[in-house]
N, C-alpha and C positions, 0 to 999 in steps of 0.2 A: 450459413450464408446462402449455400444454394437455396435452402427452400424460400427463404424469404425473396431472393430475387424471383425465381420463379411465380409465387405468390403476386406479388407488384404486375409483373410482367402478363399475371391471367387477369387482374384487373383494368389491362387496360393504359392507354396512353402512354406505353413507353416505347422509345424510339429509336433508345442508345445506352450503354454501359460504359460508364467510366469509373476506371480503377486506377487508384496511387498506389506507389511504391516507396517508399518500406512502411509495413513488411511488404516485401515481395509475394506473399503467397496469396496476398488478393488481385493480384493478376490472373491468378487461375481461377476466378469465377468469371472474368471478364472473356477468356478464350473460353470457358463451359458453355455460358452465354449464346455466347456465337454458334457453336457447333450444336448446341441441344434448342436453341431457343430462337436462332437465325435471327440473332441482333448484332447491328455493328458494336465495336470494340473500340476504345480509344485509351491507353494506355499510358501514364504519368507516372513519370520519375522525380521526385522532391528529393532525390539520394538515390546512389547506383544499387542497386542489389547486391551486383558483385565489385568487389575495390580488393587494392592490393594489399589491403591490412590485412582483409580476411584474408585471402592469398596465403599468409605468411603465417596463418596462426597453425597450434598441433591439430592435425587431421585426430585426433580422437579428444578433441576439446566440443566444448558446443559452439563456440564460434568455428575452427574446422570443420565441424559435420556441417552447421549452417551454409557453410562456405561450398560446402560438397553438394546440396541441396541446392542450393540457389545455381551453379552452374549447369547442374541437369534441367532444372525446372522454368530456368529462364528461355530458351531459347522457343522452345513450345508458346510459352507467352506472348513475345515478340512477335513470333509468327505471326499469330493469329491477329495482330492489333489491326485493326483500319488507319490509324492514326498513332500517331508515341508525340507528344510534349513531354517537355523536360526545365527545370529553374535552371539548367547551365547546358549549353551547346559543348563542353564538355565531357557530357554524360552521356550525350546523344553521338558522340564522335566516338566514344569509347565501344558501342554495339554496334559500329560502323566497321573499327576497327577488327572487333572481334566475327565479324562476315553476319552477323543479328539482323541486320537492318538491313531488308529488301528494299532493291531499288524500286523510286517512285512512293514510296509509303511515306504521307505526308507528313512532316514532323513541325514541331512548334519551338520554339526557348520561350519560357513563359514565366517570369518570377514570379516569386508569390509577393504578393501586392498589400497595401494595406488602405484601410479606411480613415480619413482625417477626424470624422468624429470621435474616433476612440477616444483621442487624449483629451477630448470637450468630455468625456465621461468617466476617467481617469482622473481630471481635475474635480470632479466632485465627489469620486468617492473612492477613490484609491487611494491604498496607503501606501508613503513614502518611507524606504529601507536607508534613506538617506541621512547620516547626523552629522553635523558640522557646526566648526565654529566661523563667525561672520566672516575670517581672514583667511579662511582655507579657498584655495581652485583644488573644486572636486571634479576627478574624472573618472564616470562611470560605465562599468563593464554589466549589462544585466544576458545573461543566459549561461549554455551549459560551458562546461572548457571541458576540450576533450585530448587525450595526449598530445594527439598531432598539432597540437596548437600550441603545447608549450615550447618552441622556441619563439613564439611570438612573444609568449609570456615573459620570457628570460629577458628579451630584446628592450621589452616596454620597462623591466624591472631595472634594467642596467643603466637606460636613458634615465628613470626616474634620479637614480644614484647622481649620475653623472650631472644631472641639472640641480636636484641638492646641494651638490661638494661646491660647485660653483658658486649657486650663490642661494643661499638657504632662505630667503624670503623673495616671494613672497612662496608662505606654506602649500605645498599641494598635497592632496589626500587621494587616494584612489580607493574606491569601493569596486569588488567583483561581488556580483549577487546572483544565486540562483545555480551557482556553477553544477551543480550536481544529478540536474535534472529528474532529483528526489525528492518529494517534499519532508523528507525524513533524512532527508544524506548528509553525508559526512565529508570530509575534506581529505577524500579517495588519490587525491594526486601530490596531496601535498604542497599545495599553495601557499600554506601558510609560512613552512618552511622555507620553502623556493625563496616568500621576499625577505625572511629573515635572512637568509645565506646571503643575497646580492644585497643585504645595506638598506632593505626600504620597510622591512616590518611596522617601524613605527609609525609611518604612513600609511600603512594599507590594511583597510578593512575587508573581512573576508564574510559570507553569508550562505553558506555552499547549500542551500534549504530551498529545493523548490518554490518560487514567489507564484500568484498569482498573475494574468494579463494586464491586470488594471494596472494592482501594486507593480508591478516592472513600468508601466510607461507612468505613473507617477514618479515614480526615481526616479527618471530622465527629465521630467522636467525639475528635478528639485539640485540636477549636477550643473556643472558648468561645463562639461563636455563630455562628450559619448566618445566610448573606445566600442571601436569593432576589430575584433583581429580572424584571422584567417591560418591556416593549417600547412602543412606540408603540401598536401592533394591540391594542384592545379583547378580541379572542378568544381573546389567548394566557395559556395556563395550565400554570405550571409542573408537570409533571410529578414534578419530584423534591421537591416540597412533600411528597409522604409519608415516604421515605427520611430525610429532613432531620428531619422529627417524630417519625420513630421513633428518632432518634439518643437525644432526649431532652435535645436543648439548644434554647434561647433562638431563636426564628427572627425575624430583621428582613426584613420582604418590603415590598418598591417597587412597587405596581404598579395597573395603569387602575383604575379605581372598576368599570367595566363588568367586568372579570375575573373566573372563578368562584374565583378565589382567595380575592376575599373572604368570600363564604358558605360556602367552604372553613376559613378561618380561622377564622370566627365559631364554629362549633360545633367544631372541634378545639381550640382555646384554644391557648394555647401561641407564640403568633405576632402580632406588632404588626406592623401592616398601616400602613403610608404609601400614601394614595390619592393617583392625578394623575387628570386628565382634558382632554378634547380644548380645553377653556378654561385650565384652570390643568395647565398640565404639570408634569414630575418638577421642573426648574429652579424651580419656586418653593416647593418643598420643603425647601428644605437647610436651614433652622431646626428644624424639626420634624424631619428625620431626625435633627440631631446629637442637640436632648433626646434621641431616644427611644436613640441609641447611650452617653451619659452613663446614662440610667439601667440601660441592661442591664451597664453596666461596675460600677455600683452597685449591684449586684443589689438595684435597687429593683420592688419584683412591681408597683406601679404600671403597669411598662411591659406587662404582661403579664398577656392572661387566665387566668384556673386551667386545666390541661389537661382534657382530657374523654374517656378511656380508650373511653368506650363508644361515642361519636361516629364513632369508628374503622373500627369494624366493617364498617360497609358500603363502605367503602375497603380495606380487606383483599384481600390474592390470594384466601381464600375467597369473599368477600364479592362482591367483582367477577365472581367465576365463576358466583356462583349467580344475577347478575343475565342475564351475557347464557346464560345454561343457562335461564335463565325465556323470555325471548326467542324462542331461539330453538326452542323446547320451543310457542312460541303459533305461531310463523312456522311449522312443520311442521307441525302443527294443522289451522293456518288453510287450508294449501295440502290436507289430506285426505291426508297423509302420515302414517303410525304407524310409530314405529320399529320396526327388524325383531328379532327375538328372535335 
């Protein structure tokens, strides 16, 4: 990776280095950069490098050594950034926390965004993971689940129960698709068990097999509502909250009250939001999840804010560009760098 940046870099017009994280270890091309090649540094986090899972794993596991790695390796990183954005001001408070982040060093919360054409290109050739019969409400889960998420899972299982026993039609079905973020995987958590145990197996379809982009936002348009759920970790923030809003169905999301999810949802509308927090977790939920899956089965708007078209915008692929184009347009700037004609 160094040579090839180096290579670019003797060719000519370039004026900035930007690196995401994870993996974390392409931060260290972006401080190399800097120090061998006297280019500003702008530094992105889509996920912490360091978090308290690793934390806890065995120091002679490969997630322990990782976790060993990533704390020596990160601070050097940081150092050297001009800039750090991040999808959650969460993540950014956490290097805050840990004395990382030098005062002044301009930072961003930047979600990752999506393009509305997609699913104009999705509806033409993407294939749908979705099967149903005409009287089913399907509500679809498409990406990875990952542990820290199975008490959502459990929460979402027990409400489905609990709206069943009451009153068994009209049928809903739930599909989770893609869980496994393999295109080969297997059903590594046990999901399939989990909804036999809580009463809902025969309702729930499971597809733990890495999907395609397409094929995932065609399955959202073929459900009758999207589920996003959220983790134990206060900082995580779904990603495919955009994809899922531009489908233009109903979104039920599960997740921390500290989440930017929620000031996400707030002004896109469109999305009933079920908060948990580090006192009252997802498990004391499951009433309030089922109302709110009764009323979107009812298509009662009750459940649901009005959508907000223009709220959008700065979430957009345009939109997102022209943020970090601002960025880093001040970061070259600042450094006394002009771009070259």
């Amino acid at each position: 990776m160094r040579s090839k940046v180096r290579e670019l870099v003797n060719r000519g017009n370039v004026d900035l280095v930007f690196a995401t994280v994870l993996p974390g270890y392409t931060s260290l091309i972006g401080a190399w950069a800097k120090r061998k090649l006297g280019l500003p540094f702008v530094l992105d986090y889509q996920d912490p490098w360091v978090s308290d899972w690793s934390a806890k794993q065995p120091r002679l596991s490969k997630a322990g050594l990782s976790h060993w790695l990533a704390r020596n390796l990160e601070p050097g990183a940081v150092a050297a950034a001009d800039a750090l954005t991040a999808v959650s001001g969460q993540t950014l408070n956490s290097l805050r926390v840990r004395h990382l982040l030098k005062t002044g060093v301009p930072t961003e919360t930047i979600p990752i965004g999506a393009d509305p054409n997609d699913h104009d290109v999705a509806r033409r050739v993407g294939r749908s993971w979705i099967r149903r019969d005409p009287d089913e409400f399907v509500l679809a889960y498409t990406g990875t689940i990952i542990e820290g998420m199975l008490p959502c899972v459990r929460t979402l299982f027990r409400s489905v129960r609990a709206l069943t026993d009451a009153n068994p039609s009209p049928r809903i079905l739930i599909h989770f698709i893609g869980t496994s973020a393999d295109p080969s995987g297997k059903d590594a958590l046990g999901l399939m068990g989990l909804a036999e145990e809580l009463g809902v197996g025969r309702v729930f379809r499971l597809e733990p097999r890495r999907i395609g982009y397409l094929d995932a936002l065609r399955s959202m348009q073929d459900a009758d509502a999207l589920l996003l759920l959220g983790s134990r970790a206060s900082h995580y923030t779904a990603s495919k909250l955009f994809p899922c809003w531009l489908s233009g169905k109903p979104v039920l999301a599960l997740f921390h009250a500290a989440s930017t999810v929620n000031e996400l949802a707030a002004e896109l509308g469109g999305v009933h939001l079920v908060k948990y927090d580090n006192q009252e977790g997802p498990e004391t939920r499951v009433d309030e999840t089922a109302r709110v899956l009764r009323q979107l089965i009812e298509h009662d708007s009750v459940a649901l804010r009005p959508r907000n078209q223009s709220a959008f915008e700065p979430y957009s692929s345009r939109g997102t560009a022209q943020r970090y184009a601002a960025l880093f347009d001040r970061v070259v700037a600042e450094r006394g760098l002009m771009r070259r004609p």
